[in-house]
C-alpha positions as CSV (number, residue, x, y, z in Angstrom):
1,X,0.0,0.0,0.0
2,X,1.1,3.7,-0.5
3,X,0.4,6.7,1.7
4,X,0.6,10.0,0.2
5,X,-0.3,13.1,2.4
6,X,-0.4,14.9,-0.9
7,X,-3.0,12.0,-2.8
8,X,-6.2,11.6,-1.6
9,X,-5.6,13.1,1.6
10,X,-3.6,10.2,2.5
11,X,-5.8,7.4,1.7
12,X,-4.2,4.5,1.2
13,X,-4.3,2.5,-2.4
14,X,-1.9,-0.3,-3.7
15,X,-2.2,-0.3,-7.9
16,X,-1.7,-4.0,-7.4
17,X,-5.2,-3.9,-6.6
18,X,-6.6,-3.1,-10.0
19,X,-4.0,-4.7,-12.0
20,X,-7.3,-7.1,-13.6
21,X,-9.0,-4.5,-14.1
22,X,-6.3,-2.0,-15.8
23,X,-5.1,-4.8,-17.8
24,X,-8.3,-5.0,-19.5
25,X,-9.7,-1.7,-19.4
26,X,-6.8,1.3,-19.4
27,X,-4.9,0.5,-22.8
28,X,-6.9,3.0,-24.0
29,X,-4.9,5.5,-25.4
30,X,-5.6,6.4,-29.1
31,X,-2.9,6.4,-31.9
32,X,-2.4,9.9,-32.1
33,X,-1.1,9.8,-28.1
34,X,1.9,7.3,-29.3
35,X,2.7,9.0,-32.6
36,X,2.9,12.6,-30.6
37,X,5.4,11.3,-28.2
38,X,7.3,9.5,-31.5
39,X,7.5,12.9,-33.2
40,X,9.9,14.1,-30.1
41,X,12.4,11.7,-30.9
42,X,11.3,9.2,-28.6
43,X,10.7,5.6,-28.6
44,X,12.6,6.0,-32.2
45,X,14.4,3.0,-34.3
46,X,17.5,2.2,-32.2
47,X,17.0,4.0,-29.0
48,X,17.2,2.5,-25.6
49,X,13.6,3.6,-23.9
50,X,13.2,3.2,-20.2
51,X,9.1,3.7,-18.7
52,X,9.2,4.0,-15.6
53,X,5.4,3.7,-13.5
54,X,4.5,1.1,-16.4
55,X,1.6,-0.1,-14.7
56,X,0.5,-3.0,-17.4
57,X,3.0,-1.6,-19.8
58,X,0.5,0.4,-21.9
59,X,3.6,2.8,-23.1
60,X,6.4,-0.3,-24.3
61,X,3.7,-2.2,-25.7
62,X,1.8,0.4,-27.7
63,X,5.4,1.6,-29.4
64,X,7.3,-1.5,-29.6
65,X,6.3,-0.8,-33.6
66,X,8.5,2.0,-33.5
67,X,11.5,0.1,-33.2
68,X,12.7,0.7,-29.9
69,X,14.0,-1.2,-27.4
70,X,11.8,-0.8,-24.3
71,X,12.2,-1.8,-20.4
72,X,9.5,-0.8,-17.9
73,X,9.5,-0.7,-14.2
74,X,6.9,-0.3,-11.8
75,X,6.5,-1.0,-8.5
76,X,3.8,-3.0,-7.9
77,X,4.4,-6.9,-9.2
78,X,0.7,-7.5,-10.0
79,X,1.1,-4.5,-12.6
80,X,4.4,-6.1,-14.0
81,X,2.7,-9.5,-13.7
82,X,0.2,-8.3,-16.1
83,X,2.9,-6.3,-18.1
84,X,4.2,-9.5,-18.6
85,X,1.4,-11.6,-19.5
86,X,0.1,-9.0,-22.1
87,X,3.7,-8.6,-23.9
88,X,4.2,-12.4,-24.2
89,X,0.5,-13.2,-25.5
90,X,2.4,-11.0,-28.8
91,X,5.3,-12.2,-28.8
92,X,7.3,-8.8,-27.4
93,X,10.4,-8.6,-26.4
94,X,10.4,-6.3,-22.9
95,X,11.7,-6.4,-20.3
96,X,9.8,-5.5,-17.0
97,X,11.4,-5.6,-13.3
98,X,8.8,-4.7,-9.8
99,X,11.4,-1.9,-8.8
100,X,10.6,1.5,-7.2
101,X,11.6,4.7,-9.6
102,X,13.8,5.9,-6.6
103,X,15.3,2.3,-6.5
104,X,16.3,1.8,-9.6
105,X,20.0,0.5,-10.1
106,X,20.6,0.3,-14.2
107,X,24.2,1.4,-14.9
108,X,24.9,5.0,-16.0
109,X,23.9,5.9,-19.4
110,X,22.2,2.9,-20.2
111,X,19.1,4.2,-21.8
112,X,18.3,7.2,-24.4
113,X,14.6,8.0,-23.5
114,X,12.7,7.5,-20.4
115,X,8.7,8.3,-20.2
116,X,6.6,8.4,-17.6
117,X,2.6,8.0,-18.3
118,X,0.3,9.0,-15.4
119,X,2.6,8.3,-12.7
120,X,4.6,11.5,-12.4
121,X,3.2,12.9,-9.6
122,X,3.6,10.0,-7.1
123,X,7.5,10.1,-7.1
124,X,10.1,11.4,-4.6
125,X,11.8,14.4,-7.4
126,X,14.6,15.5,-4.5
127,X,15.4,11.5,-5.6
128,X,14.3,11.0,-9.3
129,X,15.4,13.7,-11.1
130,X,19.4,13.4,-9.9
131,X,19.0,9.5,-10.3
132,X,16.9,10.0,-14.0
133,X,19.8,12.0,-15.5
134,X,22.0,9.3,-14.2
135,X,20.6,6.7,-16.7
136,X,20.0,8.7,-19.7
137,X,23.0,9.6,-22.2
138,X,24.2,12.9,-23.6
139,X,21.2,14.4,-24.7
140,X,18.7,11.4,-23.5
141,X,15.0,12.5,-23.3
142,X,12.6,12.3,-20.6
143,X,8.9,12.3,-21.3
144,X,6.3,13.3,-18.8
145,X,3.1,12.2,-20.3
146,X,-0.8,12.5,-19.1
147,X,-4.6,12.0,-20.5
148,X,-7.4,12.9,-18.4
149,X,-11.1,13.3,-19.3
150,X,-13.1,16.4,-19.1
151,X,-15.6,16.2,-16.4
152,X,-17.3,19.8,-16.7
153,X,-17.2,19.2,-20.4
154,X,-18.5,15.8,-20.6
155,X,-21.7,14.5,-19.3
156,X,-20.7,10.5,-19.0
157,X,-17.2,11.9,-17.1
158,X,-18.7,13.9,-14.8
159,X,-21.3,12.0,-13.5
160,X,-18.9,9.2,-13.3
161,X,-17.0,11.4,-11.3
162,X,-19.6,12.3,-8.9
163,X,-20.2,9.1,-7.7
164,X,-16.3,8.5,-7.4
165,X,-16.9,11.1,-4.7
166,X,-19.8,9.7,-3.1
167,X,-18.1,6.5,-2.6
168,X,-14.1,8.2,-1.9
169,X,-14.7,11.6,-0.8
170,X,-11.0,12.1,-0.1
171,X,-10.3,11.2,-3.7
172,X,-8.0,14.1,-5.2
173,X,-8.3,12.9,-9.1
174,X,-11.6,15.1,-9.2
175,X,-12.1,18.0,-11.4
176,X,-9.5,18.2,-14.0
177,X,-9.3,20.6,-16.8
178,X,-6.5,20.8,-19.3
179,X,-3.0,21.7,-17.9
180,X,0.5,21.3,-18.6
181,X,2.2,18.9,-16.6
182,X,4.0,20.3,-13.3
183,X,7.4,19.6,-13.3
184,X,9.1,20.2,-10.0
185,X,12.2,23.0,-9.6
186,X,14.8,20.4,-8.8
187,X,14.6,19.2,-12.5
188,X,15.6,22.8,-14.0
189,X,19.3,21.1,-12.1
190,X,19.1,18.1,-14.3
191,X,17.1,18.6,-17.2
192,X,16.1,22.3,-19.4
193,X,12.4,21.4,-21.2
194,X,12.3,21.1,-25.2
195,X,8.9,20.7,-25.8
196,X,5.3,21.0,-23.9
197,X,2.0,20.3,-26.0
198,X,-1.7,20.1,-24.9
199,X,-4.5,18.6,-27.4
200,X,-7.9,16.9,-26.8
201,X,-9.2,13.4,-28.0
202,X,-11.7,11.7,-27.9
203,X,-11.6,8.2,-26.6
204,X,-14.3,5.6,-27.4
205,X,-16.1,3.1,-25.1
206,X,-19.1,1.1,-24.5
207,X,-20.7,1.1,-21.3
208,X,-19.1,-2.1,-20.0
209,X,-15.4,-0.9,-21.1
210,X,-16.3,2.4,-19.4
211,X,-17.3,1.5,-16.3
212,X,-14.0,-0.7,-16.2
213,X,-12.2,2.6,-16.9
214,X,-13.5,3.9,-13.9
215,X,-12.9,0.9,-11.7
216,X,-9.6,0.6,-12.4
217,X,-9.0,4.3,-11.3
218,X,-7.0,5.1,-7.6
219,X,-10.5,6.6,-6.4
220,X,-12.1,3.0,-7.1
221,X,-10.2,-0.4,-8.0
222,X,-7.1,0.8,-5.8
223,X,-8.7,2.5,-3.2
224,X,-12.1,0.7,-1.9
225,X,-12.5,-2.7,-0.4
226,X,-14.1,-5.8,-2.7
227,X,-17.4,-5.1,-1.2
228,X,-17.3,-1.3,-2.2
229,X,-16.0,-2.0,-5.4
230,X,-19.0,-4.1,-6.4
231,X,-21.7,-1.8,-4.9
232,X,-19.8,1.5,-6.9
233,X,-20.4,-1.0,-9.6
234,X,-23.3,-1.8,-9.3
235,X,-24.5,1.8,-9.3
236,X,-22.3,3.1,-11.8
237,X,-24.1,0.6,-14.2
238,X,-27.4,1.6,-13.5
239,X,-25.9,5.2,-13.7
240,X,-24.6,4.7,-17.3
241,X,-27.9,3.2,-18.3
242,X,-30.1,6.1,-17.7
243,X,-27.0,8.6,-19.1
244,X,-25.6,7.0,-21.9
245,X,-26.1,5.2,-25.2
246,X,-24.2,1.6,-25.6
247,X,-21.1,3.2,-27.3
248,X,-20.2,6.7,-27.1
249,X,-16.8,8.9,-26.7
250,X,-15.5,10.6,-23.8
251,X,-13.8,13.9,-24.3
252,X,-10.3,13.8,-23.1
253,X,-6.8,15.9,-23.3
254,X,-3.5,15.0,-23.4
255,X,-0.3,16.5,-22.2
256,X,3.4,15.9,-22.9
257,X,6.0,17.8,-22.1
258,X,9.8,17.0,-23.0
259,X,12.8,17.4,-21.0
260,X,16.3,16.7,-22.2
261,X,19.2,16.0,-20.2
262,X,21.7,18.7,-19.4
């Protein structure tokens, strides 16, 4: 479990949790995502990519076409179990390893890119950035990566997210609206940024994969016991009956921003 004064008012949650769950239901990110974060030079023919916070490892498996040669870390092993599942069922070759970001030990200079999807925010910086720079080359990249849906934009989304709160009032995910991606003072010692981008998309679902979506989220699948989870569900179902059609799209946005070592 993890406890985070600064998340969810220091509820506890463990990703391991929700690993079923975001296996199935958070590979959701549309082409456009991976082919914005291959435009920076990353994930490119040849390169050495690191993602660290892989979770199922959404990021190595979605741009092993690119070419690159991926590792991911994470540290819950019910997320790298999954990783690992998913990449062998076709036939990938990654690498994955349960390690904390502020425990990782590769040598110096072993990679040319790192990313970081929707995990930035839960690391220690004071030891990430120093230890990031470490393992990237002269001139290695570091993506910081993020989608989020709209809830005062969406109807599905913000209803979805109303009954988050009912169920996790100390929930802190609520209420997003595009952003760029805060990247902490101690990087500017490390790191100067290159590039920082902000576009919407719109990510399609059917009630079933949506509600999933939501499950597997920290307010819900990693947060709540089995017997909350399946009453949220329960509800949430019903919810999306009265609210939605059978398939519909959820407005999103995503942010990248690109730092490169210094």
């Amino acid at each position: 479990m993890i406890t985070n004064n600064n998340i969810d008012n220091g509820k506890p949650f463990d990703w391991g949790r929700a690993s079923s769950d975001y296996a199935k239901y958070r590979d959701i990110y549309p082409r456009e995502f991976y082919e914005k974060i291959h435009s920076f030079g990353i994930g490119i023919s040849g390169q050495k990519v690191l993602d660290i916070g892989t979770g199922t490892g959404v990021i190595p498996r979605n741009m092993y076409s690119f070419g690159a040669r991926f590792t991911g870390t994470d540290i819950s092993e019910n997320q790298i179990a999954e990783a690992k599942r998913l990449a062998a069922a076709e036939c990938m070759d990654i690498d994955f390893f349960c390690k904390s970001t502020e425990e990782l030990d590769f040598p110096e200079e072993s990679f040319d890119a790192i990313t970081a999807c929707q995990c930035f925010f839960y690391f220690d910086h004071d030891i990430a950035a120093p230890k990031l720079s470490k393992l990237l080359g002269k001139g290695g990249k570091l993506a910081v990566l993020y989608m989020g849906w709209l809830p005062y934009e969406d109807k599905v989304a913000g209803a979805s997210e109303e009954l988050i709160l009912r169920y996790n009032p100390k929930w802190t995910g609520k209420g997003d609206m595009r952003h760029e991606i805060f990247i902490p003072e101690v990087y500017e010692n490390f790191f100067k940024k290159l590039h920082g981008e902000i576009f919407d998309v719109r990510v399609h679902f059917t009630c079933e994969s949506w509600n999933g979506r939501i499950k597997a989220c920290r307010g819900i699948g990693a947060s709540l016991t089995g017997d909350e989870i399946a009453a949220f569900e329960r509800e949430h179902m019903a919810l999306l009956e009265k609210i939605a059609p059978e398939s519909f799209d959820v407005q999103h946005y995503c942010a990248v921003t690109v730092l490169e070592k210094v």
